[in-house]
C-alpha positions in Angstrom: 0.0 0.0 0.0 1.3 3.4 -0.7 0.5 6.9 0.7 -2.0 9.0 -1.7 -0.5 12.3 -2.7 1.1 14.6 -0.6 2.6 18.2 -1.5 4.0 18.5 2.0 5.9 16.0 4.2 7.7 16.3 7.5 10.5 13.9 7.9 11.7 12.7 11.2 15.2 11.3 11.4 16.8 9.8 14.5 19.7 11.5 15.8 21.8 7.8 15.7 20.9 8.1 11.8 23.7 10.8 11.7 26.5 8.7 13.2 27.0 6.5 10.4 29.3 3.9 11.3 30.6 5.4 14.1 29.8 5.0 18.0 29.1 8.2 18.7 28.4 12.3 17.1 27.8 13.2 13.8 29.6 11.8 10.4 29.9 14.5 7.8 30.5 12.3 4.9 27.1 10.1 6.2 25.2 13.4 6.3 26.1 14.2 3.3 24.6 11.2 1.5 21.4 11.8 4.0 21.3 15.2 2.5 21.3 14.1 -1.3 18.0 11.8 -0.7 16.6 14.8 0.6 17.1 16.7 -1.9 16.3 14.0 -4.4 12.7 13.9 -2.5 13.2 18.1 -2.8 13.3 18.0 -6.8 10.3 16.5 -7.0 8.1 18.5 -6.4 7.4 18.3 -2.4 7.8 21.0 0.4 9.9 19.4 3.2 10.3 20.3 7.1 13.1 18.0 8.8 13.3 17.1 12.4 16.4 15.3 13.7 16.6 13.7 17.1 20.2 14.3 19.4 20.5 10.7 20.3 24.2 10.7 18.3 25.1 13.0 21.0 22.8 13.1 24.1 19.9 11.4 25.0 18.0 13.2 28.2 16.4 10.0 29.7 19.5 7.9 29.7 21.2 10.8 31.6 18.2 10.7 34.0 18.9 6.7 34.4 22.5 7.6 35.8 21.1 10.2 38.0 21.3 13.3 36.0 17.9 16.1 36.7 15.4 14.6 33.9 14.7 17.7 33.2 18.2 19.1 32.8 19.2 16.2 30.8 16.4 16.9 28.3 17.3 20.5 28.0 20.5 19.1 27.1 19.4 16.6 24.6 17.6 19.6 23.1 20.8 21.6 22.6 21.8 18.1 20.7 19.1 18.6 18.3 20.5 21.9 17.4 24.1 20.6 16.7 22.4 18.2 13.7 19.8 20.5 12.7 23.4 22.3 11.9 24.7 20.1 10.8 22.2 18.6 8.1 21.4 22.8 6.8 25.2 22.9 6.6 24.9 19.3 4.2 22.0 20.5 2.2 23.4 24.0 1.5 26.4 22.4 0.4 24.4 20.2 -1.9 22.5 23.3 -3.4 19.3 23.5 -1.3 18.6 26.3 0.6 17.1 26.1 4.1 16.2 28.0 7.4 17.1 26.1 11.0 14.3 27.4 12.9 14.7 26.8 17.0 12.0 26.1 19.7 14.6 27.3 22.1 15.9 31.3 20.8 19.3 31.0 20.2 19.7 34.3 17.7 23.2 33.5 16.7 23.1 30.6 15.2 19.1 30.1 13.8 16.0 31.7 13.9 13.0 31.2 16.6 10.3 29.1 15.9 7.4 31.0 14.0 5.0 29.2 12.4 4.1 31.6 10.0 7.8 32.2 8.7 8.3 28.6 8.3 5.2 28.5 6.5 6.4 30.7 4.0 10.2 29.6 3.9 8.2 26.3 3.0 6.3 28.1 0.3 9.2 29.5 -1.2 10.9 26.3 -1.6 13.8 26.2 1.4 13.4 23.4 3.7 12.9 24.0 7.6 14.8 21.8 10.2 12.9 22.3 13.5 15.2 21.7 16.0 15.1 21.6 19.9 12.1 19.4 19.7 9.3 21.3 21.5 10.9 23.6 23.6 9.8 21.7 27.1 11.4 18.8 29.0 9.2 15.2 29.4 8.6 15.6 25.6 10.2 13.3 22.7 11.5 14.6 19.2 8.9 12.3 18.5 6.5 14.5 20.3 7.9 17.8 18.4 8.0 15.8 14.9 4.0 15.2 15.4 3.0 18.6 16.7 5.3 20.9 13.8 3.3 18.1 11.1 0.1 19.2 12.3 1.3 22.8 12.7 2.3 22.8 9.3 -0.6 21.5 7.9 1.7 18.1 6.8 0.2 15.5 4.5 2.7 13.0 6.1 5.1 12.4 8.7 8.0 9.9 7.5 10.2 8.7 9.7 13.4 7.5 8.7 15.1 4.7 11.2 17.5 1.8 11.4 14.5 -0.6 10.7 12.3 -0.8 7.8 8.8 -0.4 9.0 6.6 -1.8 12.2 7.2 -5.4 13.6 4.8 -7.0 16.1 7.9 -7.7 18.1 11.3 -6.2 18.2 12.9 -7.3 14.5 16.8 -7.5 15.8 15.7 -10.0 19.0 13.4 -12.1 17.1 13.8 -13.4 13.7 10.3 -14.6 12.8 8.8 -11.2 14.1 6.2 -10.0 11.0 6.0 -6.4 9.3 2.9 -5.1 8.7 2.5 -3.0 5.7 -0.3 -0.6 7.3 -1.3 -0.6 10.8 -4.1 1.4 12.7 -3.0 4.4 15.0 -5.2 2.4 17.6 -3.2 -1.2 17.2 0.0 0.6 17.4 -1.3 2.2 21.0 -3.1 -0.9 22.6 0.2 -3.2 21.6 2.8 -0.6 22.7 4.7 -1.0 19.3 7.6 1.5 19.6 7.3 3.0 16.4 6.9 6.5 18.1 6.1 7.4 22.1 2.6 7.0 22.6 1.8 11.2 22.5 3.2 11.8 19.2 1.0 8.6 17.4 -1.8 10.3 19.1 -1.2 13.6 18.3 -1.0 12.6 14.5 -4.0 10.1 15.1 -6.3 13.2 15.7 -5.0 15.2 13.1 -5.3 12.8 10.8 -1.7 12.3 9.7 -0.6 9.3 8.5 3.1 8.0 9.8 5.7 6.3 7.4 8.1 4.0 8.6 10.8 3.0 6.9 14.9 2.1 6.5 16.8 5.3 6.1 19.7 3.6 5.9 18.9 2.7 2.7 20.3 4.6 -0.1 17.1 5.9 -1.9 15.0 5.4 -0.2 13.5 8.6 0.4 12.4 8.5 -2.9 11.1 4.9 -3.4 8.7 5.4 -0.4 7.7 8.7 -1.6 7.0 6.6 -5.0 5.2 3.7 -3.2 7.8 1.4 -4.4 9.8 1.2 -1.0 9.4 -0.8 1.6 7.4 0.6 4.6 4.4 0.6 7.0 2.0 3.3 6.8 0.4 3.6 10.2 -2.9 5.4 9.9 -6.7 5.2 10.4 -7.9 1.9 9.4 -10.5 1.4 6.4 
């Protein structure tokens, strides 16, 4: 099953995406190639908004495990989020594309505030918008910000882009019989606790009607092939 037609996507990329091979921060060359699909997806037509996760570099609840403040260490995995939102408008400019870094905590020096009605029309003059510093408050996901900029923006679709290539009814890398579905119902992926996002942000899209894409980023293309219908995915939205 593929999506119907959209004109404007958000696309959510984990933070680890950015690490390439390596154990840790961000890989230039790897964001590189991550910025070419996006611009591939770009040239086609669509108006894009990016949110990145700062899992590469700082992840707030795994500080809170070792004792950090919870809501310090999400503050700080905020200010993460900024570094690759940097890093990826650095890798798109580079390829040709211009975009705006827009910031849900003010940081004047180095991007702009968040305003939805400047990002709305950044988007309608073709840049692409990273939103970065998820939602601007602690005890929320990037997940969580991914979900409320689609609906601010008035997205068609919210694709995320992970290490796996779509929903499981169990954890893929522990269990190698574990099935994918190729669409699933906001509601099943809620009562069964399937982590494709935290339980707010699947909501959040669920009442605004905003169907979520899961699929392999890893992949080289694969922006494009899902965006086609040719890749493969699981679209998790409203069932039939």
């Amino acid at each position: 099953m593929s999506l119907p037609p959209v004109k404007r996507i958000l696309l959510k990329l984990s933070g680890e995406v950015l690490m390439g091979e390596q154990e840790y921060g961000i890989d230039p060359a790897y964001v590189a190639r991550l910025a070419e699909e996006v611009k591939a997806a770009k040239d086609t037509g669509l108006e894009i908004c990016l949110v990145i996760g700062g899992g590469n570099i700082f992840r707030g609840v795994a500080g809170a495990a070792k004792g950090l403040d919870r809501t310090t260490g999400d503050y700080m995995g905020m200010l993460a989020t900024v570094m690759n939102a940097l890093a990826m408008q650095n890798a798109l400019e580079q390829a040709g594309v211009q975009t705006r870094v827009q910031s849900a905590i003010p940081m004047s020096s180095v991007c702009e505030p968040y305003i939805r009605r400047r990002a709305e029309r950044h988007l309608e003059k073709g840049r692409i918008v990273i939103f970065a510093a998820g939602t601007g408050n602690p005890f929320f996901t990037t997940d969580t910000g991914a979900a409320l900029r689609a609906a601010e923006m008035n997205c068609d679709a919210l694709l995320k882009g992970t290490s796996v290539d779509g929903v499981y009814d169990s954890d893929p890398k522990q269990n190698p019989d574990a099935t994918r579905f190729d669409t699933i119902s906001y509601d099943r992926v809620l009562a069964d606790n399937l982590k494709v996002m935290d339980a707010t942000a699947v909501a959040l899209c669920r009442e605004n009607t905003i169907p979520i894409v899961v699929f392999s980023i890893r992949e080289k293309g694969n922006v494009a092939r899902v965006l086609e219908g040719n890749g493969v995915q699981t679209i998790v939205q409203e069932e039939a």
